[in-house]
C-alpha positions in Angstrom: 0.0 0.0 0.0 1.2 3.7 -0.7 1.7 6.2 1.5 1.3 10.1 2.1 4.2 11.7 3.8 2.0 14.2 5.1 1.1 12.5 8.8 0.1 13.4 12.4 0.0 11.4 15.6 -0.2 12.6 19.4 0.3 9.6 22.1 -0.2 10.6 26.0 0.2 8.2 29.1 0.1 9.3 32.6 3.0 7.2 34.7 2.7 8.0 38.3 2.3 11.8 38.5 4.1 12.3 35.3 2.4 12.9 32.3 4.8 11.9 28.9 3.2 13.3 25.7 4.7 12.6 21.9 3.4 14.7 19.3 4.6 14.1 15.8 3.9 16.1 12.6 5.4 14.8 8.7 5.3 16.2 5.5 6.5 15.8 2.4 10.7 15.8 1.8 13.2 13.6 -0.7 15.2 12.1 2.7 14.8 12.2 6.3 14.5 15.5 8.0 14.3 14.9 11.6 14.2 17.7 14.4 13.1 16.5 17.8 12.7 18.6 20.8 12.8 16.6 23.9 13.5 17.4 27.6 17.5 18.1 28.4 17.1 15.2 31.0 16.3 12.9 27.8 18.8 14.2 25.6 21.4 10.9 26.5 18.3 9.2 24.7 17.6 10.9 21.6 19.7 8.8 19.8 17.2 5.9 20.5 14.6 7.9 19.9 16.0 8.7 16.2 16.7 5.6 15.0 12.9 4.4 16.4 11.6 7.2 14.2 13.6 6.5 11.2 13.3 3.0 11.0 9.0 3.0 11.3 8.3 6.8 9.4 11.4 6.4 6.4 11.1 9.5 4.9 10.2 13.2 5.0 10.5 16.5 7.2 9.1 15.1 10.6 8.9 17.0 13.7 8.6 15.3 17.1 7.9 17.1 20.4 8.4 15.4 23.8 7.2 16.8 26.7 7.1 15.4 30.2 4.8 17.2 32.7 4.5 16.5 36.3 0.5 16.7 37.3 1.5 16.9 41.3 1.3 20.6 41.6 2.8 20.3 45.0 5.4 18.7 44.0 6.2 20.4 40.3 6.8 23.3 41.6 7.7 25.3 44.8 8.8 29.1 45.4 12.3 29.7 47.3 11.4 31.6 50.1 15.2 32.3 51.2 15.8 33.9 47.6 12.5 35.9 47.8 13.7 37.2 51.3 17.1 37.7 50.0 15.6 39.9 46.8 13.4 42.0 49.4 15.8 42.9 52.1 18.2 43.9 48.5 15.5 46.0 47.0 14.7 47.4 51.1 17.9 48.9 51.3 18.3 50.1 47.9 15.2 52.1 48.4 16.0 53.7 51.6 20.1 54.1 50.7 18.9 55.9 47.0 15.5 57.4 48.5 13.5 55.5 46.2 10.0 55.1 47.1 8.8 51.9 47.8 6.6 50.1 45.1 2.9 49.8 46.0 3.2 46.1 44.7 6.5 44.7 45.5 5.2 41.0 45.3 5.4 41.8 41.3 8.4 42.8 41.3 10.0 40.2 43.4 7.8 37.1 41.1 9.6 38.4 38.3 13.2 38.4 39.6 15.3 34.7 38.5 15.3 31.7 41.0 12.0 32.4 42.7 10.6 29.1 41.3 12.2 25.9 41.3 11.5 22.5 40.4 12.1 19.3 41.6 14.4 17.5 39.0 13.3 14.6 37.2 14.3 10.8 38.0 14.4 9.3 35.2 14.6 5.2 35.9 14.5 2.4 33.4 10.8 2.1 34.0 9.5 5.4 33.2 12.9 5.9 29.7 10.5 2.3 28.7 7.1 3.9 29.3 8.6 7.2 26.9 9.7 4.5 24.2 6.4 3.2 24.5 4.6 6.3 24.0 6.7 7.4 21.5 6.2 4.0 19.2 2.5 4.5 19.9 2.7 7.9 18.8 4.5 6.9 15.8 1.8 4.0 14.7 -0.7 6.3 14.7 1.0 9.2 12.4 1.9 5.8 10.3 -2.2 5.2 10.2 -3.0 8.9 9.2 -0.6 8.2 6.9 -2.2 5.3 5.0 -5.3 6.9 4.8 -3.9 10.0 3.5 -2.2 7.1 1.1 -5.7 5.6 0.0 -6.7 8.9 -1.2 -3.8 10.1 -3.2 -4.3 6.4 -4.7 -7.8 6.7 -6.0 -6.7 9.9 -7.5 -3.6 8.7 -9.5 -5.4 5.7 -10.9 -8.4 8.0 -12.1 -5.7 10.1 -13.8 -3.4 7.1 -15.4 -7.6 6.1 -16.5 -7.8 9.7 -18.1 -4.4 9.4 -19.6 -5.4 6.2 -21.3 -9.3 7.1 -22.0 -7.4 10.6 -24.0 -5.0 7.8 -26.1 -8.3 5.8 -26.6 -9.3 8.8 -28.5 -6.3 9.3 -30.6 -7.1 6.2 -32.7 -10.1 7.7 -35.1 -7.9 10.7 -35.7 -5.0 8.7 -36.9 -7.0 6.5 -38.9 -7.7 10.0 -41.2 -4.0 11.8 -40.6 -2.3 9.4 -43.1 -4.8 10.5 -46.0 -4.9 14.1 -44.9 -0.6 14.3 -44.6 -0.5 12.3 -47.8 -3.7 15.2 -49.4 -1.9 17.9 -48.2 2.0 17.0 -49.5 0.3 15.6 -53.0 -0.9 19.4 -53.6 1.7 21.3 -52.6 4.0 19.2 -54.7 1.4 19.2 -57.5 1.6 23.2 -57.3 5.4 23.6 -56.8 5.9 21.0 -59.9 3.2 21.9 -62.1 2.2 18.4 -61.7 5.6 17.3 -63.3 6.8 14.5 -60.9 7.3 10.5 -60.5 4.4 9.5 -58.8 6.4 6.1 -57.9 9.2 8.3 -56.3 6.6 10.2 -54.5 5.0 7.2 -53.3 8.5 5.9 -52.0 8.9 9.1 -50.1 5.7 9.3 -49.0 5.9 5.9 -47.1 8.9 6.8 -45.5 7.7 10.4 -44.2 4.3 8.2 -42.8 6.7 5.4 -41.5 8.6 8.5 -39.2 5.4 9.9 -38.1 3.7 6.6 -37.0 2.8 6.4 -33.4 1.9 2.8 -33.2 5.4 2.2 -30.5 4.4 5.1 -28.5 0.9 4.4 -28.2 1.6 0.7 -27.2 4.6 2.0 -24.7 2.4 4.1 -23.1 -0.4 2.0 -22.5 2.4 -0.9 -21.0 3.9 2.3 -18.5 0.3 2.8 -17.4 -0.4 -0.6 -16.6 3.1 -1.0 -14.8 1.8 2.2 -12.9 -0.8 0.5 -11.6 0.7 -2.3 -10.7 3.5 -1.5 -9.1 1.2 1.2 -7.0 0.4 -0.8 -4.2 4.1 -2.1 -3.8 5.5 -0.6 -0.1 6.9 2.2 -0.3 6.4 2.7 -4.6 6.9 6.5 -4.6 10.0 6.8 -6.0 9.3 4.1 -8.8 6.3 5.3 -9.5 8.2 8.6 -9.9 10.9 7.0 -12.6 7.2 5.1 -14.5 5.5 8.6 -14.6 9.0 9.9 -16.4 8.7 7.3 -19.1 5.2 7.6 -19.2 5.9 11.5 -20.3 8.5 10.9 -22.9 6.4 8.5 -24.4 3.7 11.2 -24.6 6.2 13.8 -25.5 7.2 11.9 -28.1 3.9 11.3 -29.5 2.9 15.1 -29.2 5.8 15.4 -31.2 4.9 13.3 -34.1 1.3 13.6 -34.6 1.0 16.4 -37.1 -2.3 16.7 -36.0 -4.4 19.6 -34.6 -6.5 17.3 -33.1 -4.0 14.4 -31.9 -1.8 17.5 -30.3 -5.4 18.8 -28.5 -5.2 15.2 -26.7 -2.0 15.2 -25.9 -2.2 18.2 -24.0 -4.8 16.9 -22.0 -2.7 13.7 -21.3 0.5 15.8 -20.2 -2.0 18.3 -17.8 -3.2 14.6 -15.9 0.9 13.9 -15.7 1.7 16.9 -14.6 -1.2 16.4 -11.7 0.4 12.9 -10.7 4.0 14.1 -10.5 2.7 16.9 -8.6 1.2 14.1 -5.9 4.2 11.4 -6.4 5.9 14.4 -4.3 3.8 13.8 -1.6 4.0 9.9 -1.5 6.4 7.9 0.5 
């Protein structure tokens, strides 16, 4: 099955008072482009938590953000009352040394000065680094699920395009079957008035079948058809984006190609249609993994 590099995924356990979140956001990118913000504490770990990442998501810009939060509010966090002491007897003295009047509310001032608040730091034992991993992998299966889905949409869309591609080369056929006569109409009277009428028609019949052979489109057309069908075959294959990138380059060329040879208003109105539904499924082979 294909799928989108454009994910998201948020995983959230509660161990003891600690609460560990994961949030992961992907989009579209030709490698691996992994920034992860994590606590410091964790930082000895981010290695693991890389490789984790890279070996489930593969490819594209993906953003993780860890956070642990302690729910035991009188625990997470507690003001330092010898600091706050030491701040107002400082600002006390400064005031009456510099005859500054006092501030009518000094409890501001002093709840913005550094080191008021402190918090307990983090133990960090092989229990809780396993219950991390374990929201982190969770976290990660679930961006890898918003990412099938987003997969099983781009999918339907592709195959209705390759169907348009071939449904437009359906249509070249009754065109082609009248081009030969027309190209062979149009050369017979210009040659007719250049000459006067004064040439070997066996010559010009000679020529004629060699300028036809050059403009037939009967390779490109089969070609074309056997890229589309490889297309949508090879669709569902894990992790088909970048081969179904190279298919989608032949598949042009062929087209190209045919555009290129038609010599016909008609033929060249088709093939202009079939390059606008290529262009539309490169444009989306960007966004698949």
């Amino acid at each position: 099955m294909i799928r989108s590099m454009t994910g998201y995924g948020k995983a959230e356990q509660l161990y003891k008072s600690n609460n560990i979140s994961v949030e992961i956001k992907t989009l579209n990118s030709k490698q691996l482009d992994l920034v992860i913000k994590l606590p410091q504490e964790l930082k000895a770990n981010e290695f693991d938590y890389r490789n984790e990442i890279a070996t489930r998501l593969l490819r594209g810009k993906v953003d993780v953000i860890m956070t642990i939060t302690n729910t035991d509010v009188a625990q997470n966090t507690h003001i330092e009352k010898e600091v706050v002491a030491s701040y107002l007897e400082q600002i006390c003295n400064i005031s009456k040394e510099y005859n500054i009047p006092e501030s009518k509310d000094i409890a501001a001032i002093l709840f913005r000065m550094p080191g008021i608040f402190a918090s307990p730091q983090q133990e960090y034992d092989d229990e809780f680094l396993a219950k991390i991993m374990e929201t982190l992998v969770k976290a990660i299966e679930i961006t890898d699920d918003f990412r099938i889905k987003e997969g099983a949409v781009l999918k339907k869309d592709l195959l209705k395009r390759v169907e348009l591609i071939l449904g437009y080369l359906g249509e070249v056929e009754p065109f082609e079957k009248n081009r030969h006569e027309v190209i062979k109409g149009r050369l017979l009277k210009n040659l007719q008035d250049f000459t006067n009428g004064d040439f070997d028609e066996n010559r010009f019949e000679q020529e004629l079948i060699f300028y036809l052979e050059k403009l037939d489109i009967t390779e490109e057309k089969v070609r074309l058809r056997k890229h589309c069908d490889y297309f949508k075959e090879s669709i569902d294959e894990e992790g088909a984006g970048k081969k179904l990138g190279f298919i989608a380059q032949e598949m042009g060329r062929e087209i190209n190609t045919l555009g290129s040879k038609a010599n016909d208003a008609d033929i060249q109105r088709l093939v202009v249609k079939m390059k606008d539904e290529l262009e539309k499924i490169k444009e989306q082979l960007f966004n698949i993994l």
